[in-house]
N, C-alpha and C positions, 0 to 999 in steps of 0.2 A: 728470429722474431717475426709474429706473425704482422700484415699489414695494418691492424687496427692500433696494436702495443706498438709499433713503432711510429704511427701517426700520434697517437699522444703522446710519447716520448719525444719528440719533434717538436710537439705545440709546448709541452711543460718547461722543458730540457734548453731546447734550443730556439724557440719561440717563433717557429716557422711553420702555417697550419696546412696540413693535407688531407685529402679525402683517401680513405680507405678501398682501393678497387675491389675488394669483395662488397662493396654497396651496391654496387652497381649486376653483380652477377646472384645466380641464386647459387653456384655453384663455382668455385676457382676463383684467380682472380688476388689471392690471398700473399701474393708477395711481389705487388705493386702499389704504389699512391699516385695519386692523381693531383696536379697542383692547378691553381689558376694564373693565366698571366694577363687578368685584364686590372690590373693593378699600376700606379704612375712608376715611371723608371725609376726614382730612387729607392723605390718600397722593395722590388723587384733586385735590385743594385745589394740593397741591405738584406734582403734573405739568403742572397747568394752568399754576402761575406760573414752572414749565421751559418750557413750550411758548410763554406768552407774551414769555419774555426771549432766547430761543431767537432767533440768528441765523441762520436757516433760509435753505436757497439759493431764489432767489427763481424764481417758475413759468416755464415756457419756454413 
């Protein structure tokens, strides 16, 4: 799954938002995401226990 499909499957899916690292390059880049952590520790606390229960498609 490329960076962009899996950042929206994250935000719809698992309700955790990331930036797509091909935003940022004009070329590559396209199987990473980028997250923010200036956010209050529980918000941060609570993405994590999204990401950990999170049935995420598994790597190819």
């Amino acid at each position: 799954m490329k960076d962009r499909e899996f950042a929206r499957y994250l935000a719809e899916k698992v309700g955790v938002a990331a930036v797509p690292d091909s935003s940022f390059y004009s070329s590559g880049g396209k199987n990473r995401l980028r997250f923010t952590f200036s956010k209050k520790d529980e918000t941060l606390l609570e993405a994590c226990r999204r990401l950990e229960d999170a049935d995420l498609p598994a790597k190819k």
